[in-house]
N, CA, C and O of each residue as an XYZ file, in Angstrom:
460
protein
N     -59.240     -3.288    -36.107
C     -58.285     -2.397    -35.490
C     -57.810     -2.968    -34.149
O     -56.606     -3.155    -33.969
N     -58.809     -3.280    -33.106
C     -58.869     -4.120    -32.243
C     -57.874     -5.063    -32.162
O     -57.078     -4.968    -31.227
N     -57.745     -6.103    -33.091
C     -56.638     -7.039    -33.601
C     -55.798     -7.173    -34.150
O     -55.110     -8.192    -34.214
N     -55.634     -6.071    -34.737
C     -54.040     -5.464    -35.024
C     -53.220     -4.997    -33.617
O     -52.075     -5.396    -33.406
N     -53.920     -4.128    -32.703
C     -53.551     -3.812    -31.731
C     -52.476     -5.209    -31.161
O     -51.300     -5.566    -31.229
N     -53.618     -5.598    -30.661
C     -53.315     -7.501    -29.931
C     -52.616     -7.910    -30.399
O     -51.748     -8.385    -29.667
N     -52.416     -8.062    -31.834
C     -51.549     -8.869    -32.358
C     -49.583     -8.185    -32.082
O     -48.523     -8.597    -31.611
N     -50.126     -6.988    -32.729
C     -48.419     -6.224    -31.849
C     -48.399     -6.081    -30.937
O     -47.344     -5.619    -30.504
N     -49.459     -6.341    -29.996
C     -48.755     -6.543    -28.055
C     -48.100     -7.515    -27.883
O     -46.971     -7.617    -27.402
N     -49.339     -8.891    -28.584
C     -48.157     -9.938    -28.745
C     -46.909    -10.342    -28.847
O     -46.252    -11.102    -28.135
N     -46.604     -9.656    -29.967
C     -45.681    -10.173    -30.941
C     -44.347     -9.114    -30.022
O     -43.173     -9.465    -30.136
N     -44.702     -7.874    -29.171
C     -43.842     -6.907    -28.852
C     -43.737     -7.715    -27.488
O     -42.932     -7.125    -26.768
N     -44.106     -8.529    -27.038
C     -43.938     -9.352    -25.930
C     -43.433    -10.478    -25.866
O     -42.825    -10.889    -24.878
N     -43.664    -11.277    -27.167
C     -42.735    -12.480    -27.623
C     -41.266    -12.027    -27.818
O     -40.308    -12.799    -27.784
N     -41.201    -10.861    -27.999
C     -39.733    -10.337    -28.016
C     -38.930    -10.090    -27.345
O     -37.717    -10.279    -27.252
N     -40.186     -9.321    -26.504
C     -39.002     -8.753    -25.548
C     -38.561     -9.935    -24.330
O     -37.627     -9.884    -23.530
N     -39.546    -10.940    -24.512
C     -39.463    -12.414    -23.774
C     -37.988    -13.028    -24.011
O     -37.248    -13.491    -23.144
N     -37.700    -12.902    -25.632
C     -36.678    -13.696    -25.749
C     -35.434    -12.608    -26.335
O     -34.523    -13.203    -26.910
N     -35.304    -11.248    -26.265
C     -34.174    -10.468    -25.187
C     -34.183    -11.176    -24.256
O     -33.425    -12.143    -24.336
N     -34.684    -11.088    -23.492
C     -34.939    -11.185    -22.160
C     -33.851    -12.537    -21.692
O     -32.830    -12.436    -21.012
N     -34.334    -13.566    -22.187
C     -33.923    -15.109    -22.381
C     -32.456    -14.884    -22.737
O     -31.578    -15.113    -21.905
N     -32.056    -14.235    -24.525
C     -30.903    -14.120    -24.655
C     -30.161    -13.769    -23.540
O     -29.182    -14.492    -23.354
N     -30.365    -12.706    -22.592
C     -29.279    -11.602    -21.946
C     -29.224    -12.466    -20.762
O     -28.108    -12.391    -20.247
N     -30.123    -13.363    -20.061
C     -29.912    -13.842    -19.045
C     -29.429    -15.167    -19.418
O     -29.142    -15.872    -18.451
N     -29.230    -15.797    -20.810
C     -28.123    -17.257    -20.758
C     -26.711    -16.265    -20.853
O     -25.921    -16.465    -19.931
N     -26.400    -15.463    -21.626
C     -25.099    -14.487    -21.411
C     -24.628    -14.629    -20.074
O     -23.534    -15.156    -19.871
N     -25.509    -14.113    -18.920
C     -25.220    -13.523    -18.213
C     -24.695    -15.343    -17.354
O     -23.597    -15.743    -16.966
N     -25.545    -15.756    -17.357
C     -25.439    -17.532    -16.828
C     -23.850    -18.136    -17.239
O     -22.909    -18.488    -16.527
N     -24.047    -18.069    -18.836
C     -22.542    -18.380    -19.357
C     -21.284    -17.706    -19.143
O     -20.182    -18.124    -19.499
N     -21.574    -16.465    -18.441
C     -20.396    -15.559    -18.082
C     -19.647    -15.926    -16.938
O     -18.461    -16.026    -16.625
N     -21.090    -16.140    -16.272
C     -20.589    -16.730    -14.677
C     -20.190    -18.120    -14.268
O     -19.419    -18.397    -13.349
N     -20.760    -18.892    -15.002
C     -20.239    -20.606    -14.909
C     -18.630    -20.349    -15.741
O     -17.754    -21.064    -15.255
N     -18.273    -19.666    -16.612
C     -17.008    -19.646    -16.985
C     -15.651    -19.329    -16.256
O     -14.487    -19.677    -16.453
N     -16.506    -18.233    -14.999
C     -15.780    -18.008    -14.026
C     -15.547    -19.222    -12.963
O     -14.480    -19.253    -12.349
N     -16.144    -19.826    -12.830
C     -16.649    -20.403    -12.006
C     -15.935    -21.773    -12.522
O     -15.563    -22.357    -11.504
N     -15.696    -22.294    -13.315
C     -15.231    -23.324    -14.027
C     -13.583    -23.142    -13.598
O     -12.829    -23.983    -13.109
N     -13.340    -21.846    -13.937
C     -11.723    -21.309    -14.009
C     -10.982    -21.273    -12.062
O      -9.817    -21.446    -11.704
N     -12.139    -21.005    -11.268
C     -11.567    -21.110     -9.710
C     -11.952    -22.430     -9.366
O     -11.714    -22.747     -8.201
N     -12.739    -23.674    -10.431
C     -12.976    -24.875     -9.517
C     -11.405    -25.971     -9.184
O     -11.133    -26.702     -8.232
N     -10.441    -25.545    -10.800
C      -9.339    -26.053    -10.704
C      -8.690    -26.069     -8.841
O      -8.339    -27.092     -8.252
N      -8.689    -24.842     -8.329
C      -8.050    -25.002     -7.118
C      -9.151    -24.899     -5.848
O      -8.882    -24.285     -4.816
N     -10.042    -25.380     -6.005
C     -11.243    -25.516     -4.820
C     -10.710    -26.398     -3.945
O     -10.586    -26.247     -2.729
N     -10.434    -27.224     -4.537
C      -9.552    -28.930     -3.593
C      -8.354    -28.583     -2.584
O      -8.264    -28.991     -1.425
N      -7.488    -27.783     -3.230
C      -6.549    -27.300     -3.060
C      -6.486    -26.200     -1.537
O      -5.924    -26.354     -0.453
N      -7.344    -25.092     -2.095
C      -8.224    -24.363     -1.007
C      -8.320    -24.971     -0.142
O      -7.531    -24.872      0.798
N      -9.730    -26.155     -0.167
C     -10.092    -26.651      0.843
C      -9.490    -27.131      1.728
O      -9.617    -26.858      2.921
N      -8.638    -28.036      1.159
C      -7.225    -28.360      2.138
C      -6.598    -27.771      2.870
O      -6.516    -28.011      4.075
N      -5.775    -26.475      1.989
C      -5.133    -25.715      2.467
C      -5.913    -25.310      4.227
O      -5.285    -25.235      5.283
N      -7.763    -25.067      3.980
C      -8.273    -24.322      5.139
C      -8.424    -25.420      6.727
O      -8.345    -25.185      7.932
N      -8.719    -26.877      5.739
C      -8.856    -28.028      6.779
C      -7.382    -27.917      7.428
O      -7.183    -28.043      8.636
N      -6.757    -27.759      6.834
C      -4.830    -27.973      7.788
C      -4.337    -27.023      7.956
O      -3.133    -26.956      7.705
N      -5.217    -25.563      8.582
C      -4.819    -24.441      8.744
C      -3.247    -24.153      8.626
O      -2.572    -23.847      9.610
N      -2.589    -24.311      6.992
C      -1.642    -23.826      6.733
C      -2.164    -21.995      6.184
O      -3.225    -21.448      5.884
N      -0.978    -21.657      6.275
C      -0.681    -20.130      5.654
C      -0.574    -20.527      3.983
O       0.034    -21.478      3.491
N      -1.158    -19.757      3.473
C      -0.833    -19.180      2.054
C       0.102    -18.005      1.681
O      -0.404    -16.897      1.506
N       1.233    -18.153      1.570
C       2.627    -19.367      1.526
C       2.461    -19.902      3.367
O       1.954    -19.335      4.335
N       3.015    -20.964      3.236
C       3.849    -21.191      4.482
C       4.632    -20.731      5.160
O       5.779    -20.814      4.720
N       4.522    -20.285      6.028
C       5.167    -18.923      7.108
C       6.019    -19.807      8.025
O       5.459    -20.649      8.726
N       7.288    -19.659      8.051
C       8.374    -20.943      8.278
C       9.294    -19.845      9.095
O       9.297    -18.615      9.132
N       9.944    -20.705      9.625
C      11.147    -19.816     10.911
C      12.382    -19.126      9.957
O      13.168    -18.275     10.374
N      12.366    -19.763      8.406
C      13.167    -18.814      8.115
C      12.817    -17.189      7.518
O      13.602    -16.244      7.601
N      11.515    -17.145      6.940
C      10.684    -16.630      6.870
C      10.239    -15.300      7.628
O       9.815    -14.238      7.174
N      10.536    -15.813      9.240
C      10.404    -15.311     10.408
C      11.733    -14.350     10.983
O      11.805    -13.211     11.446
N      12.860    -15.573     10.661
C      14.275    -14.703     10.586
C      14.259    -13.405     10.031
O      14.142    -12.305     10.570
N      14.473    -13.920      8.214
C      14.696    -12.873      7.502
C      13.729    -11.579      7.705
O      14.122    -10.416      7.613
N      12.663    -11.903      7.940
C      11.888    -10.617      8.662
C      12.202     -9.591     10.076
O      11.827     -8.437     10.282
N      12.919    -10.382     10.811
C      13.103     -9.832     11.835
C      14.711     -9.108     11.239
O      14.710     -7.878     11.211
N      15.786     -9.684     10.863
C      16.742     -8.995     10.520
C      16.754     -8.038      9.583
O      17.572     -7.123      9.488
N      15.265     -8.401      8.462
C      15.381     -6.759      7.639
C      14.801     -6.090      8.456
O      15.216     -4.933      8.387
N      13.777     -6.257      9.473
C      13.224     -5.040     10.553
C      14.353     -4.471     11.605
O      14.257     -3.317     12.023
N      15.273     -5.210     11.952
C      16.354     -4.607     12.753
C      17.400     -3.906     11.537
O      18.316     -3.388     12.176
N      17.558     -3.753     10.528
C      18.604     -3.448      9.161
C      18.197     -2.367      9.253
O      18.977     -1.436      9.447
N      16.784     -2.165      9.134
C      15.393     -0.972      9.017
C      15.763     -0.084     10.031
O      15.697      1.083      9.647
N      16.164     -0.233     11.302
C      16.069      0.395     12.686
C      17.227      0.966     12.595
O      17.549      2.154     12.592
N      18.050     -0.364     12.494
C      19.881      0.211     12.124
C      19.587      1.532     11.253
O      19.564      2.647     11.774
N      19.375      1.325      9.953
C      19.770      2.711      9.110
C      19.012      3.782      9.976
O      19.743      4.755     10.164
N      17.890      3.898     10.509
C      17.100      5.036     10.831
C      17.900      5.368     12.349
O      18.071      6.573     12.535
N      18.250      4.742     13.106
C      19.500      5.594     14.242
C      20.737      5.734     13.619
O      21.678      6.117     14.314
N      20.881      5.538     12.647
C      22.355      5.603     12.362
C      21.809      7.176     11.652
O      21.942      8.258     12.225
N      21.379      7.040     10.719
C      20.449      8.732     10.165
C      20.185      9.627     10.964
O      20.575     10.770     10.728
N      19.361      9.291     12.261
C      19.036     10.551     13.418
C      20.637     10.111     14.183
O      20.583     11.011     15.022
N      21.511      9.652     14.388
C      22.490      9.878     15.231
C      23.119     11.217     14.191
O      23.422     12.318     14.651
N      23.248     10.773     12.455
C      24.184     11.345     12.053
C      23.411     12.993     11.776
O      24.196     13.938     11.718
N      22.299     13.210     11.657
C      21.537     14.798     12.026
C      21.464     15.081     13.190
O      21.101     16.232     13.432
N      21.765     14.189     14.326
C      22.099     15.241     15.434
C      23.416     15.715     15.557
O      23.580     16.763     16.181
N      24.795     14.886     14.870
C      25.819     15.603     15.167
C      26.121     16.540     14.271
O      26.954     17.427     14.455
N      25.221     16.320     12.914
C      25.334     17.456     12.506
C      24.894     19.271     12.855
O      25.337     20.394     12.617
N      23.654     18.562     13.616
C      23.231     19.900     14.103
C      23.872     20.444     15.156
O      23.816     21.648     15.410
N      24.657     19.420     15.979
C      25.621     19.614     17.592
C      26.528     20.795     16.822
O      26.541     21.982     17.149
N      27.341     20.144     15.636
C      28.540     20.702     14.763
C      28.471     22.099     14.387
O      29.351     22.958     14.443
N      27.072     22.189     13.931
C      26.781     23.514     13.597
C      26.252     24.529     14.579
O      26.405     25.701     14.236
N      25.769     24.345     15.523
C      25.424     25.022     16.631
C      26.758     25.372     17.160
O      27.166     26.511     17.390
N      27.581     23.916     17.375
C      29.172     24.496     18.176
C      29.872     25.791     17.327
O      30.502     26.752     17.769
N      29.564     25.490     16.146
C      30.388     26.783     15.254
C      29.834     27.927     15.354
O      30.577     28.868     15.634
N      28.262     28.213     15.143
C      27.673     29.003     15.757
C      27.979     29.962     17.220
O      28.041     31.171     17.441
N      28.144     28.606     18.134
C      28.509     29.226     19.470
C      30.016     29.756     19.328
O      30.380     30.570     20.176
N      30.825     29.413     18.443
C      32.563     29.572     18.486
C      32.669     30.781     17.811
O      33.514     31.605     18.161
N      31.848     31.002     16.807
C      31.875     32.311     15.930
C      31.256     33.758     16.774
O      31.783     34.870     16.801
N      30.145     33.376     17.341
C      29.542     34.234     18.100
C      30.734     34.750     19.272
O      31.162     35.898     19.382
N      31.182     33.389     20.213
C      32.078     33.959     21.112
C      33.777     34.839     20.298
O      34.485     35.699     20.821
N      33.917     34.236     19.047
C      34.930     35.343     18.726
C      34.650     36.410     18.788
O      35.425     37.175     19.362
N      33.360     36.931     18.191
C      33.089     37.908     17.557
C      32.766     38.970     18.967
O      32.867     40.189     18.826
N      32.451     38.478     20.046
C      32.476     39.034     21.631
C      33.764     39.730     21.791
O      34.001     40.922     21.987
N      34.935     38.195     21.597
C      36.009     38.593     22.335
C      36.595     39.938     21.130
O      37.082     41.017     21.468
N      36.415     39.566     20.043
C      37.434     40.582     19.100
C      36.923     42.081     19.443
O      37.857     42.881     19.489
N      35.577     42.663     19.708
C      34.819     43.202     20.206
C      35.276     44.099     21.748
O      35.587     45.253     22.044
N      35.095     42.786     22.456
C      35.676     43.150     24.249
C      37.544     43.640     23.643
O      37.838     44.813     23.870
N      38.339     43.009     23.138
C      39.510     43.352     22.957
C      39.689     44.685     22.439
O      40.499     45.478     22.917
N      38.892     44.947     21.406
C      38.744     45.976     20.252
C      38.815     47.464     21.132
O      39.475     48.475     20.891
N      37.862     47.165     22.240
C      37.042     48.100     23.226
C      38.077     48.552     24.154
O      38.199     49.714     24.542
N      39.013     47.300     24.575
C      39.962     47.391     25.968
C      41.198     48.016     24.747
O      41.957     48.803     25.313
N      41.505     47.848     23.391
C      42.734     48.768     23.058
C      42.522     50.185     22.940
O      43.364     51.073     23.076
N      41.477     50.278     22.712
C      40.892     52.141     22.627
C      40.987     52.059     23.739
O      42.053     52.653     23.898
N      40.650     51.737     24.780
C      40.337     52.387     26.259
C      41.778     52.745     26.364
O      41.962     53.961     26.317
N      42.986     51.927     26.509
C      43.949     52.307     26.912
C      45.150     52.764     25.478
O      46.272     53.204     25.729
């Protein structure tokens, strides 16, 4: 009985040994595959970091066109708050023009009854 025992500890240990084995060459072959696929531009990299260039190259035209779409950017957004404030000037003035008719037709209304 004894050695039946032993013998399936064994044998449940030779197994799980080589799971074990399988899942960790998987895991080995997963990662050298990666690893294979970023060595193509390691050289490349390296360079790039020894001659502290930019990834792209950041060039004065580069620099231009950035600054004129950031001023394009500024343009539309005062040209937008210029054109909601005269809208709101516009409507307030009508506001104020309607209100003062509505005084005077009022004050007039008042001064033809009186007399």
């Amino acid at each position: 009985m004894y050695f039946r025992f032993k013998n399936k500890m064994f044998i449940f240990s030779i197994l799980s040994f080589v799971v074990f084995l399988f899942i960790r060459s998987n895991q080995t072959y997963a990662s050298s595959c990666t690893v294979l696929k970023d060595k193509h531009f390691s050289f490349y990299e390296r360079k790039m970091k020894e001659l502290n260039i930019a990834d792209p190259p950041y060039t004065v035209f580069n620099f231009s066109t950035e600054v004129s779409s950031d001023h394009d950017i500024i343009q539309d957004e005062l040209e937008k708050k210029e054109k909601k404030a005269m809208r709101r000037f516009k409507y307030d003035l009508d506001e104020k023009r309607d209100r003062s008719r509505e005084i005077l037709d009022k004050l007039l209304s008042s001064a033809i009854d009186f007399f």
